[in-house]
PDB file of N, CA, C and O in Angstrom:
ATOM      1  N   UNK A   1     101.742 101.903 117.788  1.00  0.00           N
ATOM      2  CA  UNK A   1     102.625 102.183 116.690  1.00  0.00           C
ATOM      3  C   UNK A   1     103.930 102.741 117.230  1.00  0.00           C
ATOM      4  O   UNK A   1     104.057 103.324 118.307  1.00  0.00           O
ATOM      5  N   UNK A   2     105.028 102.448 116.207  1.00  0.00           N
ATOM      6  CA  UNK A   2     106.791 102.890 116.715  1.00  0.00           C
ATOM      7  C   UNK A   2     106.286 104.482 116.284  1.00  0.00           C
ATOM      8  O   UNK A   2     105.238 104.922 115.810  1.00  0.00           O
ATOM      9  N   UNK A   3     107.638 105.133 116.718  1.00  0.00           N
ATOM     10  CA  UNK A   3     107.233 106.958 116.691  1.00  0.00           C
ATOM     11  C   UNK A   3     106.996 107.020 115.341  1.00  0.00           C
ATOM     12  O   UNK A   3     107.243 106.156 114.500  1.00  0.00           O
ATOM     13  N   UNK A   4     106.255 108.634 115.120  1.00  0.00           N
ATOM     14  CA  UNK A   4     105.540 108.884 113.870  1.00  0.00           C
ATOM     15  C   UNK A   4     106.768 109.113 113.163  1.00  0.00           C
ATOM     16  O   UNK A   4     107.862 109.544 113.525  1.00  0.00           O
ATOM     17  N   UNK A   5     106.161 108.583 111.697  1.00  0.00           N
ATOM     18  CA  UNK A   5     106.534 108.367 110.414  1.00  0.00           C
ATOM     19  C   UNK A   5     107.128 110.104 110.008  1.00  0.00           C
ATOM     20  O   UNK A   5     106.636 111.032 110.650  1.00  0.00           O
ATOM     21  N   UNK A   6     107.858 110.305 109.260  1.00  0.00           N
ATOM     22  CA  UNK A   6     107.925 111.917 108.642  1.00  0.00           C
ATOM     23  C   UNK A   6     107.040 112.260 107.966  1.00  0.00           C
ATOM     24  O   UNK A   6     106.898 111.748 106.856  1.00  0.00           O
ATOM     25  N   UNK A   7     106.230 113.169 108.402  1.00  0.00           N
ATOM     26  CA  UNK A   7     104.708 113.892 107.754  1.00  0.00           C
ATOM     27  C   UNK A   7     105.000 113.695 106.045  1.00  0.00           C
ATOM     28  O   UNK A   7     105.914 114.358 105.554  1.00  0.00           O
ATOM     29  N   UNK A   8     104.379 112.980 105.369  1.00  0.00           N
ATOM     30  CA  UNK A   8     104.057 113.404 103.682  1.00  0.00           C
ATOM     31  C   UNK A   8     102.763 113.559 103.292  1.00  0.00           C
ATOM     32  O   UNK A   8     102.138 112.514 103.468  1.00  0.00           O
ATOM     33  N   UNK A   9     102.089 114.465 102.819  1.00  0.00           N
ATOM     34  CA  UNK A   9     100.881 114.887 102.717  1.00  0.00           C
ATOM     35  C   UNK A   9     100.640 113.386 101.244  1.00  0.00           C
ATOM     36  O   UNK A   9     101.343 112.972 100.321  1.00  0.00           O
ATOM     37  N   UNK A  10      99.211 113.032 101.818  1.00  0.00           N
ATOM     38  CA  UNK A  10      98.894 112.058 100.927  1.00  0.00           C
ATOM     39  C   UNK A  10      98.424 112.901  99.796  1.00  0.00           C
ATOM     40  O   UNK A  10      98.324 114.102 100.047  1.00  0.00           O
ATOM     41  N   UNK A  11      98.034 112.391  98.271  1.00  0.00           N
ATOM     42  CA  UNK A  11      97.801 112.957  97.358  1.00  0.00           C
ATOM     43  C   UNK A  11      96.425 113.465  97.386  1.00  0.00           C
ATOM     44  O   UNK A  11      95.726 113.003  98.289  1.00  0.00           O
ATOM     45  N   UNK A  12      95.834 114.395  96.520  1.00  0.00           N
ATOM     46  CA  UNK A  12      94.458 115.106  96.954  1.00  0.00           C
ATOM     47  C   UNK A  12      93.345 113.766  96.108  1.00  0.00           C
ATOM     48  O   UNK A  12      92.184 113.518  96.432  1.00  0.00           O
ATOM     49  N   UNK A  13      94.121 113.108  95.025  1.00  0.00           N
ATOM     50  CA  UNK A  13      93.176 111.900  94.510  1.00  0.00           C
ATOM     51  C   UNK A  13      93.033 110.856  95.397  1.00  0.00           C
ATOM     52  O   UNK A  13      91.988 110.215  95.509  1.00  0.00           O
ATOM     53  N   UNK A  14      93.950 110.674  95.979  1.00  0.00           N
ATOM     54  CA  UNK A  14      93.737 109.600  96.913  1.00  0.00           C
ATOM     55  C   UNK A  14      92.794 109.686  98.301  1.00  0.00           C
ATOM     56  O   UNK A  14      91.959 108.913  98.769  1.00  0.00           O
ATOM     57  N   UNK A  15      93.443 111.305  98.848  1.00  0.00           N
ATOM     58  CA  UNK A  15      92.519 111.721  99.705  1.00  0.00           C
ATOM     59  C   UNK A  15      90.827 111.749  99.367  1.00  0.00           C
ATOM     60  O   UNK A  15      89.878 111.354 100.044  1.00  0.00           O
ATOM     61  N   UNK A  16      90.877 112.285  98.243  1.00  0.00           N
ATOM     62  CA  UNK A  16      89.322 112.469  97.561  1.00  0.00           C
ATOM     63  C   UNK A  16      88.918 110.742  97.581  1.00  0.00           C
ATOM     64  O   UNK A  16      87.993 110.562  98.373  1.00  0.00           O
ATOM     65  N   UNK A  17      89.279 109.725  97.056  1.00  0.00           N
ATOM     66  CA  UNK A  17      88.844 108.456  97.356  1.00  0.00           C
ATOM     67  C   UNK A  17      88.505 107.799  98.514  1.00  0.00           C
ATOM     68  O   UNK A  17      87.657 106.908  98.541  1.00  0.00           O
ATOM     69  N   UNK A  18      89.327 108.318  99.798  1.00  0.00           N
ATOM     70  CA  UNK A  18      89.004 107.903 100.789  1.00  0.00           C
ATOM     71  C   UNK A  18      87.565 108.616 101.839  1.00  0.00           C
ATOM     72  O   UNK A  18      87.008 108.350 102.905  1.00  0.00           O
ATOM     73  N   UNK A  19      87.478 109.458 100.932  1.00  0.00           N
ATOM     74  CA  UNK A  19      86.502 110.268 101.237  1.00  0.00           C
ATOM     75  C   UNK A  19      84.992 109.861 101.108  1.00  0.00           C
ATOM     76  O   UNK A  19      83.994 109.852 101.829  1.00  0.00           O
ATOM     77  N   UNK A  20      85.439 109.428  99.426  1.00  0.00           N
ATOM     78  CA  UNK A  20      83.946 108.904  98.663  1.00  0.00           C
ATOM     79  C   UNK A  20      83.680 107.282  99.586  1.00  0.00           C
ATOM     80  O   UNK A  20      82.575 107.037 100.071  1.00  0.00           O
ATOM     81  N   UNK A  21      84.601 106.512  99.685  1.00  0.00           N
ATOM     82  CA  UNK A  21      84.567 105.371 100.517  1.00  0.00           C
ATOM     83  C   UNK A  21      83.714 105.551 101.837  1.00  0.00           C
ATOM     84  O   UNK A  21      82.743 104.853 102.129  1.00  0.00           O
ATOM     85  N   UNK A  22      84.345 106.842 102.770  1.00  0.00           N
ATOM     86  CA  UNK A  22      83.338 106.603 103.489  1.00  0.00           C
ATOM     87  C   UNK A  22      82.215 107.335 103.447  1.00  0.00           C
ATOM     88  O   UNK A  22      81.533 107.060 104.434  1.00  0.00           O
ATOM     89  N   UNK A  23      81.538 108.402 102.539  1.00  0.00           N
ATOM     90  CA  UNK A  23      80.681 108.559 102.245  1.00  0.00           C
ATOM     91  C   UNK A  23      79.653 107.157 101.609  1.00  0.00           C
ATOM     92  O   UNK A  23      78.512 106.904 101.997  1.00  0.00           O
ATOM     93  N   UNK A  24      80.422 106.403 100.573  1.00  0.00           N
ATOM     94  CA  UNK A  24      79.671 105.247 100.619  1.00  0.00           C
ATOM     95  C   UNK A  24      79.725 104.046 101.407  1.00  0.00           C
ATOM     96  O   UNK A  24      79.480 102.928 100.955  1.00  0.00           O
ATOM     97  N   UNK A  25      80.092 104.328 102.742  1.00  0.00           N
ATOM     98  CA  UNK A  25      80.177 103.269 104.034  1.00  0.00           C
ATOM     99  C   UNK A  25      80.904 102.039 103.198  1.00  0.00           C
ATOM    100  O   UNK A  25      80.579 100.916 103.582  1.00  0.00           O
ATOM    101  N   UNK A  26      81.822 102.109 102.131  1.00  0.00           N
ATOM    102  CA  UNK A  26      82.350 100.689 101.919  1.00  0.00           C
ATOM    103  C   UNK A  26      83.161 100.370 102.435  1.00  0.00           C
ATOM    104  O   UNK A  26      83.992 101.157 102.888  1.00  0.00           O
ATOM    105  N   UNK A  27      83.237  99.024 102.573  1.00  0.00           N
ATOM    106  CA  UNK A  27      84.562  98.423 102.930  1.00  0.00           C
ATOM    107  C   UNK A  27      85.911  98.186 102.484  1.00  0.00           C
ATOM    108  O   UNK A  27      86.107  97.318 101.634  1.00  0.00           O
ATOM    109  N   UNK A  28      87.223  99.109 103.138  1.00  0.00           N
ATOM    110  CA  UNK A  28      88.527  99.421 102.840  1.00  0.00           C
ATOM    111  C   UNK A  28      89.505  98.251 103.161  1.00  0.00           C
ATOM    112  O   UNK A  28      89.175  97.357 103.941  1.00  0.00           O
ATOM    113  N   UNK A  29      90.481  98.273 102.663  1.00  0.00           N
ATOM    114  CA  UNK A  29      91.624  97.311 103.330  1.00  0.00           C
ATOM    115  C   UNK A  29      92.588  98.087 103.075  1.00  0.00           C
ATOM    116  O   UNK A  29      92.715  98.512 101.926  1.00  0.00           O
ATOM    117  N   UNK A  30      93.516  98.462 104.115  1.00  0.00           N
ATOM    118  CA  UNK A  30      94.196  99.471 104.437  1.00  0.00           C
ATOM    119  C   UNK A  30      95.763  98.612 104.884  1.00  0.00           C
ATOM    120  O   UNK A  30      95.917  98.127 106.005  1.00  0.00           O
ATOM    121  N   UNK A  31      96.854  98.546 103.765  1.00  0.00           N
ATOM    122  CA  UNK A  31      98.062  98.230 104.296  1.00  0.00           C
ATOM    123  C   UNK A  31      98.854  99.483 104.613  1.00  0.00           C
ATOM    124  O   UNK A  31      99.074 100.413 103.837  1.00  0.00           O
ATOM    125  N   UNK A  32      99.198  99.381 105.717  1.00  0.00           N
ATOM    126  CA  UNK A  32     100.373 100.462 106.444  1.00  0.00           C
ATOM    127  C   UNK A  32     102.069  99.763 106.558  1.00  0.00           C
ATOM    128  O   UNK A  32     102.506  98.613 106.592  1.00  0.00           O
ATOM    129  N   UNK A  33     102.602 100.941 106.589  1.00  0.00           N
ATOM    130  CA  UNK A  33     103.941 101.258 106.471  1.00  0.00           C
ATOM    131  C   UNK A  33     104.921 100.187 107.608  1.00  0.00           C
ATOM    132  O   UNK A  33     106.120  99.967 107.443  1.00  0.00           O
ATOM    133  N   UNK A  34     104.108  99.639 108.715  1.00  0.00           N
ATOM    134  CA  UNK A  34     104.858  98.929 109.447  1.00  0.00           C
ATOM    135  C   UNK A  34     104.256  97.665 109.257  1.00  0.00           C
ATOM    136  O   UNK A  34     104.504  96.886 110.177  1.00  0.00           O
ATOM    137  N   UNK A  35     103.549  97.218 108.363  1.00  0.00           N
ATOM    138  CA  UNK A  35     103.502  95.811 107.472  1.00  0.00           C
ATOM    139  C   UNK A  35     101.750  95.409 108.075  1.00  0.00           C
ATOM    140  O   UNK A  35     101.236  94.483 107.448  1.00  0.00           O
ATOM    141  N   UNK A  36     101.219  95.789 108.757  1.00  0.00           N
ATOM    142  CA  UNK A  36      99.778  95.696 109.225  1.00  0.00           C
ATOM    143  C   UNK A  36      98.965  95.889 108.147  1.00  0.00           C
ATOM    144  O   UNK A  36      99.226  96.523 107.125  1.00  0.00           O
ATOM    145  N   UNK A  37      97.956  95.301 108.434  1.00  0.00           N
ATOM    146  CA  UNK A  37      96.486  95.500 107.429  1.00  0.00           C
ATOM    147  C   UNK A  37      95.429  95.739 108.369  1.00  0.00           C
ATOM    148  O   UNK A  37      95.435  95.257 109.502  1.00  0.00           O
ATOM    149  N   UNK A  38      94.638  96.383 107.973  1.00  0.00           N
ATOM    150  CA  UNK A  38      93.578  96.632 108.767  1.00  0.00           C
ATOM    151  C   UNK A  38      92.443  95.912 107.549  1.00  0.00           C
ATOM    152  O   UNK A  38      92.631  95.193 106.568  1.00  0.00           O
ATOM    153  N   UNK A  39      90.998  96.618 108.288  1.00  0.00           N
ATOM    154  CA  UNK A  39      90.094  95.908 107.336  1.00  0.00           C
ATOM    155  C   UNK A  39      88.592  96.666 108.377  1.00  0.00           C
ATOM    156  O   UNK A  39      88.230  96.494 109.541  1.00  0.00           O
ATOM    157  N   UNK A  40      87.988  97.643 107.070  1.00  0.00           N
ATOM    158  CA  UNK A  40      87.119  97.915 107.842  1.00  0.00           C
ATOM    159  C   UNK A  40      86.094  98.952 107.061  1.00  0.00           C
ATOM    160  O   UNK A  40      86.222  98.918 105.837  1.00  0.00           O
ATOM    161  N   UNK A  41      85.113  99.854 107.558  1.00  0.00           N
ATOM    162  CA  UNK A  41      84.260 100.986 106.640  1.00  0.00           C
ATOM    163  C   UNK A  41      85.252 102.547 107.659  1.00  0.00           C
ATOM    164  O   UNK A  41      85.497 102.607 108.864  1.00  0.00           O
ATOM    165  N   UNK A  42      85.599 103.605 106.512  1.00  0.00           N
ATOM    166  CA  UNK A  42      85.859 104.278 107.153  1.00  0.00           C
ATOM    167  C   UNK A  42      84.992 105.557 107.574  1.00  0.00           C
ATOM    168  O   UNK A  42      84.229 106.034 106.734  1.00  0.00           O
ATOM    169  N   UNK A  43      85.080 106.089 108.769  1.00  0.00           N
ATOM    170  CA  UNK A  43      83.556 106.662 109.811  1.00  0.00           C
ATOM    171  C   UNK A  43      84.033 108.175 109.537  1.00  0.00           C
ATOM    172  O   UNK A  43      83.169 109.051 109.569  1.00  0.00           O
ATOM    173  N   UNK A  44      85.318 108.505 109.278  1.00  0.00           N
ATOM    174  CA  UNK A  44      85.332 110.043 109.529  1.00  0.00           C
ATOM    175  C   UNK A  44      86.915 110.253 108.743  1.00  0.00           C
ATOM    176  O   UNK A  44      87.714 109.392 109.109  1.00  0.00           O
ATOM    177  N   UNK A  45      87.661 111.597 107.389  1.00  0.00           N
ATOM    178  CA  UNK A  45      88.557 111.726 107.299  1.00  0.00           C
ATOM    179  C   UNK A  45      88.727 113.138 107.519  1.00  0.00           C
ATOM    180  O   UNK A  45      87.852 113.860 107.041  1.00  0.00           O
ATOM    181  N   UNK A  46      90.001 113.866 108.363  1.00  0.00           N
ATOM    182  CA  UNK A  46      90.212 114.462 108.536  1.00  0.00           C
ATOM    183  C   UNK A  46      91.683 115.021 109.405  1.00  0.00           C
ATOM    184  O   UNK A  46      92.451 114.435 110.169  1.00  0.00           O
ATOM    185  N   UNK A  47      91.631 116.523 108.838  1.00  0.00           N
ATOM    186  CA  UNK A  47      93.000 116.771 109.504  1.00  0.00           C
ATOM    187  C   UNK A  47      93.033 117.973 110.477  1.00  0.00           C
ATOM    188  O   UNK A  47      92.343 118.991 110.418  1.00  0.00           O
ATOM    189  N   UNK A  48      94.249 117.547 111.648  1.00  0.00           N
ATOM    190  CA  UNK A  48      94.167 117.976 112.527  1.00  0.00           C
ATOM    191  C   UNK A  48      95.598 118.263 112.623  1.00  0.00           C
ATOM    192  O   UNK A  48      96.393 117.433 112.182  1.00  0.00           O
ATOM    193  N   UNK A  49      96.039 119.433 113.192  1.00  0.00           N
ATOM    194  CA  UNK A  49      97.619 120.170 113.421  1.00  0.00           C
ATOM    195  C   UNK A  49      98.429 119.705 112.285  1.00  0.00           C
ATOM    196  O   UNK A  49      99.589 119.317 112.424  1.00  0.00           O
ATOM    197  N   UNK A  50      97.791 119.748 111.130  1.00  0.00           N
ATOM    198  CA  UNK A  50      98.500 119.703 109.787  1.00  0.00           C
ATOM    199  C   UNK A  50      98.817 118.067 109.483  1.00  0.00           C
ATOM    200  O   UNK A  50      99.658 117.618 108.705  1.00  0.00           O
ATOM    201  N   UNK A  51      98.271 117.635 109.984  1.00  0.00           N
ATOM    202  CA  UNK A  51      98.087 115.834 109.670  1.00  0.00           C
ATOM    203  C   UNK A  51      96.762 115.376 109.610  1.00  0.00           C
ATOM    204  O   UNK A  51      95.686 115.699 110.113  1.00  0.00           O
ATOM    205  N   UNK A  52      97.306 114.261 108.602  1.00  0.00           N
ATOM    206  CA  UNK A  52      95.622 113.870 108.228  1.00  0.00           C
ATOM    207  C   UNK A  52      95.284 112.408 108.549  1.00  0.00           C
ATOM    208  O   UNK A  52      96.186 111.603 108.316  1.00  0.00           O
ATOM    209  N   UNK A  53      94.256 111.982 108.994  1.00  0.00           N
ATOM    210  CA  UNK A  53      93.867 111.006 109.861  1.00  0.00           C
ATOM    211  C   UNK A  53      92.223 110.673 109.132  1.00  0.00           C
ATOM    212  O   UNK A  53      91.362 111.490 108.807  1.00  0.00           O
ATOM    213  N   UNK A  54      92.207 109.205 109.039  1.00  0.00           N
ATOM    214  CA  UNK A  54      90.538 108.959 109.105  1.00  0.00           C
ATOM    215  C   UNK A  54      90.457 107.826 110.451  1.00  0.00           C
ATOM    216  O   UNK A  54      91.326 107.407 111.216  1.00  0.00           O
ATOM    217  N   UNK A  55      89.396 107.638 110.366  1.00  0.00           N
ATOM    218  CA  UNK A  55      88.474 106.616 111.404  1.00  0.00           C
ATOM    219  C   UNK A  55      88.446 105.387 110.588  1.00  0.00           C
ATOM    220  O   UNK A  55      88.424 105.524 109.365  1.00  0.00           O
ATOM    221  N   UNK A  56      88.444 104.213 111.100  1.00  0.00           N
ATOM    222  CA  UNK A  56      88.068 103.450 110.170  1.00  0.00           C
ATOM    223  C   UNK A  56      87.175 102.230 111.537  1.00  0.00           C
ATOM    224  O   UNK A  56      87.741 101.969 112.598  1.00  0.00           O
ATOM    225  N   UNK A  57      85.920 101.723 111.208  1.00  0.00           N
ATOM    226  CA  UNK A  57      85.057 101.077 112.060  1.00  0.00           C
ATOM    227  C   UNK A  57      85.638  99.543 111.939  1.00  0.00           C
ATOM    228  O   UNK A  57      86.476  99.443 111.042  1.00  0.00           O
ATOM    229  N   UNK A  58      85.385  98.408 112.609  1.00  0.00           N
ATOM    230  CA  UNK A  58      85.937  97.037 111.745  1.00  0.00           C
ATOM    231  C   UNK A  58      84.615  96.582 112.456  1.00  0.00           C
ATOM    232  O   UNK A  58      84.030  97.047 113.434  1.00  0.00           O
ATOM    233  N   UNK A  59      84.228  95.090 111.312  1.00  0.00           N
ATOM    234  CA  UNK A  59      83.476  94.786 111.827  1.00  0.00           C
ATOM    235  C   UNK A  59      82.903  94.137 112.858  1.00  0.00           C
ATOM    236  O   UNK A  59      81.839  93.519 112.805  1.00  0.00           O
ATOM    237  N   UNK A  60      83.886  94.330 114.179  1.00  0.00           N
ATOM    238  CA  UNK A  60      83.209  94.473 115.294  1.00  0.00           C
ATOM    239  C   UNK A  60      82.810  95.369 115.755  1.00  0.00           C
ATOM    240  O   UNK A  60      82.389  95.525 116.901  1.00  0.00           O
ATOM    241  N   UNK A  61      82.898  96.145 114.841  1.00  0.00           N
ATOM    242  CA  UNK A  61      82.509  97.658 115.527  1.00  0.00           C
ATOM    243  C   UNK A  61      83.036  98.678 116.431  1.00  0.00           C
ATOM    244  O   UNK A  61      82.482  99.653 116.940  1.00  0.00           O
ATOM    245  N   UNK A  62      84.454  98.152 116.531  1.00  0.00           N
ATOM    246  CA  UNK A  62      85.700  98.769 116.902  1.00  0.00           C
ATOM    247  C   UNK A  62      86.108  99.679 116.376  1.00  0.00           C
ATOM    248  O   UNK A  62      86.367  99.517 115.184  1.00  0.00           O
ATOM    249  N   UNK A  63      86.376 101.119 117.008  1.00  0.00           N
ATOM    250  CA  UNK A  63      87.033 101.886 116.016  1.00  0.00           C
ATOM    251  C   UNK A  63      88.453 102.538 116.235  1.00  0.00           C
ATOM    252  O   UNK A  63      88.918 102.777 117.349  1.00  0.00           O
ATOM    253  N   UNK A  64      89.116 102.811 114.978  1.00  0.00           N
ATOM    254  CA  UNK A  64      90.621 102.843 115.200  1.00  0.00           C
ATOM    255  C   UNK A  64      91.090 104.150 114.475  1.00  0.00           C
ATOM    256  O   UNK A  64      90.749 104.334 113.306  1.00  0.00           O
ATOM    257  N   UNK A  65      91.829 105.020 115.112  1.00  0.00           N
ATOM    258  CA  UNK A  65      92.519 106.039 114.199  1.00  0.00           C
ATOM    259  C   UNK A  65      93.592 105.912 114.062  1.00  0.00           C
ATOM    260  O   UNK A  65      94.517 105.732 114.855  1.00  0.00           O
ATOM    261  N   UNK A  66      93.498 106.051 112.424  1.00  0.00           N
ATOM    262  CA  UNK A  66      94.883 106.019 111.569  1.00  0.00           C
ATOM    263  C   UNK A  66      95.539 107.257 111.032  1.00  0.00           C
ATOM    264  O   UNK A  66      94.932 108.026 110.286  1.00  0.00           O
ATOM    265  N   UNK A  67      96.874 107.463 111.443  1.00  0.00           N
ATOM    266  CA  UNK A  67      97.679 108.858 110.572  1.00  0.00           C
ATOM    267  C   UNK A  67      97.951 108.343 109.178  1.00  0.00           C
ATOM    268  O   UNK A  67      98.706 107.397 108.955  1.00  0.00           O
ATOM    269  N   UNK A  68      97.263 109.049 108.207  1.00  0.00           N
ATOM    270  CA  UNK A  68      97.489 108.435 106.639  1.00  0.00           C
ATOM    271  C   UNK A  68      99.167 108.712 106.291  1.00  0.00           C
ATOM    272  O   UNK A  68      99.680 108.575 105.181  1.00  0.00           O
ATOM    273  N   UNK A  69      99.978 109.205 107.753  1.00  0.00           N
ATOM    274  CA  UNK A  69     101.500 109.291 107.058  1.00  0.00           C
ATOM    275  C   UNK A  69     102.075 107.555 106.755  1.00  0.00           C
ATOM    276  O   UNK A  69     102.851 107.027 105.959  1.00  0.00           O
ATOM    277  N   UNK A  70     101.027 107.002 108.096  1.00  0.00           N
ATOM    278  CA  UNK A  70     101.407 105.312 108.140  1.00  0.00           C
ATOM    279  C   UNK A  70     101.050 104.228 107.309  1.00  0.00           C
ATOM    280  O   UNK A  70     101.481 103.080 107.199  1.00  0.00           O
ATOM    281  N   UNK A  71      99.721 105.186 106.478  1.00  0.00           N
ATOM    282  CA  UNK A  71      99.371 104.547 105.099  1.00  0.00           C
ATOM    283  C   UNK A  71      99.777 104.417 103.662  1.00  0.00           C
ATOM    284  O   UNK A  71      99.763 105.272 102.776  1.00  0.00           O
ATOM    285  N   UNK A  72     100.276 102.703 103.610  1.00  0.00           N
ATOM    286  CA  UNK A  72     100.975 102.590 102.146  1.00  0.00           C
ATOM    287  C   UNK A  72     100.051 102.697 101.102  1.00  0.00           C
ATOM    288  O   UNK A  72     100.246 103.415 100.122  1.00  0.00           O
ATOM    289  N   UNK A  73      98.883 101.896 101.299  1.00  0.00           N
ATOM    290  CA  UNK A  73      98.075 101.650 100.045  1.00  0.00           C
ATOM    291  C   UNK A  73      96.652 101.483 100.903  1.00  0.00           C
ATOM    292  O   UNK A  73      96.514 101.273 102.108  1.00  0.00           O
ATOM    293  N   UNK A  74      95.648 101.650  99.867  1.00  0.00           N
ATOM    294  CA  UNK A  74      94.291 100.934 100.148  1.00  0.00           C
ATOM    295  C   UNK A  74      93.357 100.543  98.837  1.00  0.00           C
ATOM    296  O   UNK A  74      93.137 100.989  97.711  1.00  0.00           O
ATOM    297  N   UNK A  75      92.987  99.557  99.581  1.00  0.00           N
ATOM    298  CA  UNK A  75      92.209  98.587  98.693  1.00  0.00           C
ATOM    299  C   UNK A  75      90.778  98.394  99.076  1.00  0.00           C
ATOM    300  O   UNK A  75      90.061  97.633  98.426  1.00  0.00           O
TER     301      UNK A  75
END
């Protein structure tokens, strides 16, 4: 990824959704801010030095961390 985005705290509903998602291991589709899609179950959300980040697995079983500052939407 180009340098980080300016920190905006995602909303606490949205956060709370991404939460229940991977509590129910479903499958996300995740468009980000520099035009990428991902596609995958997400494994872990959480924040670290005041940024918030989940895991997301794909199904190869690859796993990738995302800063939700780089996240536009999910589906």
């Amino acid at each position: 990824m180009a340098s980080e985005p300016p920190y905006i705290p995602i909303g606490c509903a949205l956060h709370s959704e991404l939460e229940l998602a991977a509590i129910q291991r479903r499958r996300v589709r995740l468009q980000l801010r520099d035009g990428r899609e991902l596609r995958g179950i997400i494994a872990d959300v959480w924040t670290e030095k005041g940024r918030e980040y989940l895991r997301l697995r794909s199904e190869d079983g690859k796993e990738q961390v995302v800063d939700l500052a780089w996240m536009e939407s999910v589906g």
